[in-house]
N, C-alpha and C positions, 0 to 999 in steps of 0.2 A: 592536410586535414584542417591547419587551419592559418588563416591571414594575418596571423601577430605570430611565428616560430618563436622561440627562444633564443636567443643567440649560443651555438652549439660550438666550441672548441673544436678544428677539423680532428686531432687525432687524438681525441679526449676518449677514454674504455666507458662503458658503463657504470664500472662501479665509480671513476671520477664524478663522471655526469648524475648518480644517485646522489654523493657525498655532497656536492656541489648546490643541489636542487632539493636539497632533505629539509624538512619541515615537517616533523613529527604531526600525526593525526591519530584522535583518537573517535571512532562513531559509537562507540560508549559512555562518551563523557559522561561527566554529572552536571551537566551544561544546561542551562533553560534552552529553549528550540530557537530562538532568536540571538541568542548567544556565539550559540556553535554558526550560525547563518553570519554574523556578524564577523566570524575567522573566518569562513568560506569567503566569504568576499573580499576580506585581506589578503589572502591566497589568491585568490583571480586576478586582485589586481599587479597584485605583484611577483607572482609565481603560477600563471596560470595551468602549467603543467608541473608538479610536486613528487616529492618521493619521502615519504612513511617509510621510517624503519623500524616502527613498534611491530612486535612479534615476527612474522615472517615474511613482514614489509609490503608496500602495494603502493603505485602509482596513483595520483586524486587530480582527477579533471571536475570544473567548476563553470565552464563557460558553457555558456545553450548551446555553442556550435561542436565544440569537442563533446561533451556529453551524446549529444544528435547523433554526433558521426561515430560516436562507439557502440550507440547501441544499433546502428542500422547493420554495424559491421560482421553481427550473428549471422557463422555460417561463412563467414568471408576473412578471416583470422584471427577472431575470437569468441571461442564461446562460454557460456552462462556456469559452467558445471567443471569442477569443481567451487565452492565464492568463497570457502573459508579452507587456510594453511592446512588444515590437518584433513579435509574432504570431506567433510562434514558440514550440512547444509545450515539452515538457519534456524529449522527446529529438533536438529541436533541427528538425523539421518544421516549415512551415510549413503546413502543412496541416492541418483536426480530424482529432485522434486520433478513430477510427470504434470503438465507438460512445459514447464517453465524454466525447467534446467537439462529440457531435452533441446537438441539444436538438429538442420539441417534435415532429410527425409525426412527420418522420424516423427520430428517436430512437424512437419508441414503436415503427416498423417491423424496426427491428436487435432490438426487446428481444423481439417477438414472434418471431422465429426463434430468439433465442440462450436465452431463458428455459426452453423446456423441455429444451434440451441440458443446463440447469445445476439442472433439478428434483433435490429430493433424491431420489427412487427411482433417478433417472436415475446421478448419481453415488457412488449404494450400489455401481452395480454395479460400480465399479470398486476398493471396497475389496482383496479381493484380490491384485490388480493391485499397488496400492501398498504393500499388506505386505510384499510378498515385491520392493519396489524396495526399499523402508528397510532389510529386511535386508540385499539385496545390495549397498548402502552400508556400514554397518556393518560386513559382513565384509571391507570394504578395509582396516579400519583395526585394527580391534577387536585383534589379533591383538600390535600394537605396545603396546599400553596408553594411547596417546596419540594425538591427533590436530590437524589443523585446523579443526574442527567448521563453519565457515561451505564452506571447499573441502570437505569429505569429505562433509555431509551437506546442512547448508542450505539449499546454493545447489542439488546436483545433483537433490535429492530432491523437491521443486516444479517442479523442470526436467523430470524424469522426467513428470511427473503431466501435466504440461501439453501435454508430445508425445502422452501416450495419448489425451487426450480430443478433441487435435484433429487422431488421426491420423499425425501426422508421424515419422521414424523416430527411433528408439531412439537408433540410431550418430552424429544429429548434435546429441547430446545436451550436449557438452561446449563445441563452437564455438555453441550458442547460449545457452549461460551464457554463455561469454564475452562475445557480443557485449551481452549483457541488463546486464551488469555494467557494460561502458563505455558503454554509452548513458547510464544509471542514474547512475552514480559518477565516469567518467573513471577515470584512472589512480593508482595509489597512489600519492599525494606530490606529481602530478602540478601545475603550474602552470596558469592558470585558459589559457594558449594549448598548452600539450602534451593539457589533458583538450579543450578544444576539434578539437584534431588528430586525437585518440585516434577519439572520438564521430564524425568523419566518417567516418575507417576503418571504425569498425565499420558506420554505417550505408550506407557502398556495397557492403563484403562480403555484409553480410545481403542489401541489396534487387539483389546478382549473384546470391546463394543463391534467394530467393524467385520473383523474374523466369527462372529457370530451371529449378522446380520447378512453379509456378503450371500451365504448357499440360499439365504431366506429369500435374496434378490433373485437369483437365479433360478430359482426355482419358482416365481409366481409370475402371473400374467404381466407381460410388459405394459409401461403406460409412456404418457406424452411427457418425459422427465429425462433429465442429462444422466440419471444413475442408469435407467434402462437401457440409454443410445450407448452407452459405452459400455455394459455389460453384452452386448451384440459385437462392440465395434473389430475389424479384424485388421490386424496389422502383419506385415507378409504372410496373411494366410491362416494365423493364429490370434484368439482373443486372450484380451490379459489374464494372467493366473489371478489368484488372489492378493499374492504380494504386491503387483502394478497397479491393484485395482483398490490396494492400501494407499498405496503411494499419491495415487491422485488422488482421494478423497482426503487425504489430509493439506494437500495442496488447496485445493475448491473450500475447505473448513477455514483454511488460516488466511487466504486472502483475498477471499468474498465477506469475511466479518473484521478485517483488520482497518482497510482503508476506508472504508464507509464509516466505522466509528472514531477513525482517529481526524478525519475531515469535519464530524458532524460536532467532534468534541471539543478542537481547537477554536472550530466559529463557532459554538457559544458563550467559549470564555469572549472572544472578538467583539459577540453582539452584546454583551452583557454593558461590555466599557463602552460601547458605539451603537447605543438604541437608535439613532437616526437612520444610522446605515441599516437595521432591522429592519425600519420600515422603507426604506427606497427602494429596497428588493422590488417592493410590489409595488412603488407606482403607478405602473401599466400593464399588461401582462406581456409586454413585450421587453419589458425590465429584467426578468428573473433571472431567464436561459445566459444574456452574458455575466450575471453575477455570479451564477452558480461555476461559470469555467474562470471567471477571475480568484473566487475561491478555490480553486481546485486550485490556480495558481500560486496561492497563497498560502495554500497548508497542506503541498502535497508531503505524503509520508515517505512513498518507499527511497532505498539507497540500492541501485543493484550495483553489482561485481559483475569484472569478466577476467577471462584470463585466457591469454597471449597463446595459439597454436599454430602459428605460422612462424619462418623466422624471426620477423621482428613486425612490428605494428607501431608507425611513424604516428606521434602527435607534437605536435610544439616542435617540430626541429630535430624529435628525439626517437630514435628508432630501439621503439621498448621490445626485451628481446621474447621469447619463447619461454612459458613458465610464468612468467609475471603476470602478476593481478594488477588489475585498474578499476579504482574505486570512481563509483560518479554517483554521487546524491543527487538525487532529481531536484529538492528544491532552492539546492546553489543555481542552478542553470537556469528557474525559474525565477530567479532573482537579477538576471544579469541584465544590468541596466542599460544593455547595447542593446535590446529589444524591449525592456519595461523600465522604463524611466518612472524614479523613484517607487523603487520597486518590494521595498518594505509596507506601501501603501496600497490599502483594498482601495482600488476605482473601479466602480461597475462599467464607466464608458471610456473603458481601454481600448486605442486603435486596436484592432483584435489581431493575435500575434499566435497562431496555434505554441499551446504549453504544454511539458514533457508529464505531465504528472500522469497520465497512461502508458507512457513510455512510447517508443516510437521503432519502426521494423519487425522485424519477423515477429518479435516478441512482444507488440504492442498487446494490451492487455484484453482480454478475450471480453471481460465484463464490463467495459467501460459505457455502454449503454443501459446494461439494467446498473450499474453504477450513476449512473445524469439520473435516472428515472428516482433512485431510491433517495436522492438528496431533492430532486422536484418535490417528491410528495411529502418529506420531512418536512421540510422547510415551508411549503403551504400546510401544513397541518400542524406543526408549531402555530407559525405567525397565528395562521385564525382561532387557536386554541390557547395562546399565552401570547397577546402579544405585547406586553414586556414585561423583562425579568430581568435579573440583577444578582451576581455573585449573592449568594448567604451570606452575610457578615458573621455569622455564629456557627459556619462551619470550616475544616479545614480548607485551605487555599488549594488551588488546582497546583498539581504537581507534574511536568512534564518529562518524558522519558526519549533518550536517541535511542541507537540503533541501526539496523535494519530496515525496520520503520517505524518513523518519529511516531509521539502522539502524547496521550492527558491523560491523567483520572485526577479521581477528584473537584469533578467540575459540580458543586453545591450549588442553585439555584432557588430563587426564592422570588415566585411572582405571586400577581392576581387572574384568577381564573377566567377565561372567555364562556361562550357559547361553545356545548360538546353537538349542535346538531350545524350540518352542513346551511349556509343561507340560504 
């Protein structure tokens, strides 16, 4: 797996070789996001295959190539489902997340209905669609000089996108940020049994909300929407009950609104401190496209898990056995400076080195096209609507959260207004 092993003792047990290689990790620190990036990279260098024995312990790969190679390896002796000790996913289901914690057939049957929903022709068509949401974000605000940029734009503005594509209405745009937020975060300040409390609430309101929406779907004229194509779709023969068809819509809710806000809210604080780099973006227009994946390089969110169904599953020298999870942060790998040299550094004219922040194999992420499209048009509809702003000095400092997936709130801005008509 990979070209630096570990040096592995011949007749060393497992648990020697955990004892041995143990470097406690935790992906809920209270950690700033460059902090915890700043251990991952202590860890690569010197441990680059590791063993966590907080809770029910897990293996932590940090290099681009080990990360690579475990996630290609869905389907081939590891897979997605169970990711947490008790089987219990990340918004506290016990059930696979559909389709991202399904692996193998199955999996390949969700990705043949969902993949051409998320072709890029397919979600051209919705550019302007989402221009004219970004603006009418902006004009909530714009008018003050300041904002909350995670509540005014962020959050609602991937929220937006993601009702249009699957359909669903406009009006309950706001109660499902809401609920995508506490599934996601829990509560601001929240104690680990208030965010526990929080996360049930939301998730009986949503599955009141869905379970009484779901016969409403089924029963009207189909349209050119992902809720329709999957309310049709048949898998050996049979279309999902209602329970599966719970399952994915909370899947499509949490991670069609999570990484677009937690991307768009890290590079504000970024542009806030580095106004130049705001404007190099646009240079030329042939500037953007690799800014916008050097960004994605630079504050990608998710962290997946997999865990071990084959005898053993060889990385570093170490044949991890059946049972074990292996933790891999996508933006340690994105950091490994054996492909991005100095790589805490945003450079727009990076030899271009494809980056894991879509994740990569079977389980590459379905949305990563209308994902490029919704940070395009952010990002030209900021710059020619604010283009520049600057942390609020008079409001709270951004507050950064780990996890499952990293991200901000609290991102308080405070510019001067542009022109709101197109040149």
């Amino acid at each position: 797996m990979s070209a630096r092993p570990v040096d592995v003792p011949t007749e060393e047990t497992i648990e020697e070789t955990k004892a041995r290689l143990r470097r406690d990790y935790d992906p809920y620190a209270d950690l700033p996001i460059q902090a915890q990036l700043d251990g991952l990279a202590r860890r690569r260098a010197q441990l680059p295959l590791s063993w966590s024995g907080r809770g029910n312990g897990c293996w932590v790969v940090t290099g681009y190539d080990d990360v690579s190679d475990l996630l290609r390896l869905n389907n081939r002796g590891v897979v997605s489902f169970p990711n947490e000790p008790d089987g219990a996913n990340a918004v506290g289901s016990r059930a696979a997340m559909i389709p991202i914690e399904i692996d193998g057939a199955e999996h390949r049957q969700y990705r043949r209905y969902l993949d051409p929903q998320f072709a890029p022709k397919k979600v051209g068509l919705l550019e302007d669609h989402l221009r004219e949401q970004a603006n009418r974000f902006i004009d909530g605000f714009i008018e003050a000089g300041r904002c909350d940029f995670v509540e005014g734009f962020a959050l609602p503005f991937p929220g937006a996108t993601v009702l249009a594509i699957m359909g669903w209405p406009l009006a309950d745009l706001e109660r499902m940020n809401r609920w995508t937020s506490i599934l996601l975060h829990g509560v601001p300040g929240g104690t680990m049994e208030e965010n526990a409390q929080a996360r049930g609430r939301a998730h009986v309101e949503f599955s009141a909300y869905m379970l009484e929406k779901i016969p409403e779907w089924r029963a009207a004229p189909r349209r050119d929407d992902v809720t329709s194509v999957m309310l049709d779709a048949e898998f050996d023969g049979r279309k999902m009950d209602d329970n599966k068809l719970f399952d994915f819509f909370v899947l499509m809710m949490t991670a069609g609104l999570d990484t677009v806000q937690s991307v768009l809210s890290q590079t504000a604080v970024y542009f806030a401190h580095h106004p130049e780099q705001w404007d190099r973006m646009f240079e030329t227009p042939e500037t953007l496209e690799p800014a916008i994946e050097e960004l994605l390089r630079w504050a990608t969110p998710p962290v997946p898990t997999r865990t071990v169904v084959d005898d053993a599953v060889r990385f570093q020298g170490v044949d991890i056995p059946r049972g074990d999870r292996i933790h891999a942060p996508l933006a340690a790998a994105n950091r490994d400076p054996k492909y991005y040299p100095n790589p805490d550094e945003v450079i727009f004219d990076r030899t271009p080195k494809p980056h894991l922040a879509f994740g990569v194999g079977p389980h590459r992420c379905v949305g990563l096209h209308l994902a490029r499209l919704e940070l395009r048009i952010a990002f030209e509809e900021l710059h020619r609507r604010i283009p520049r702003f600057e942390l609020d000095p008079d409001a709270p400092a951004p507050r950064e959260h780990l996890g499952l997936a990293w991200g901000v709130e609290d991102v308080h801005l405070r510019f001067e207004p542009g022109p709101r008509e197109l040149a």
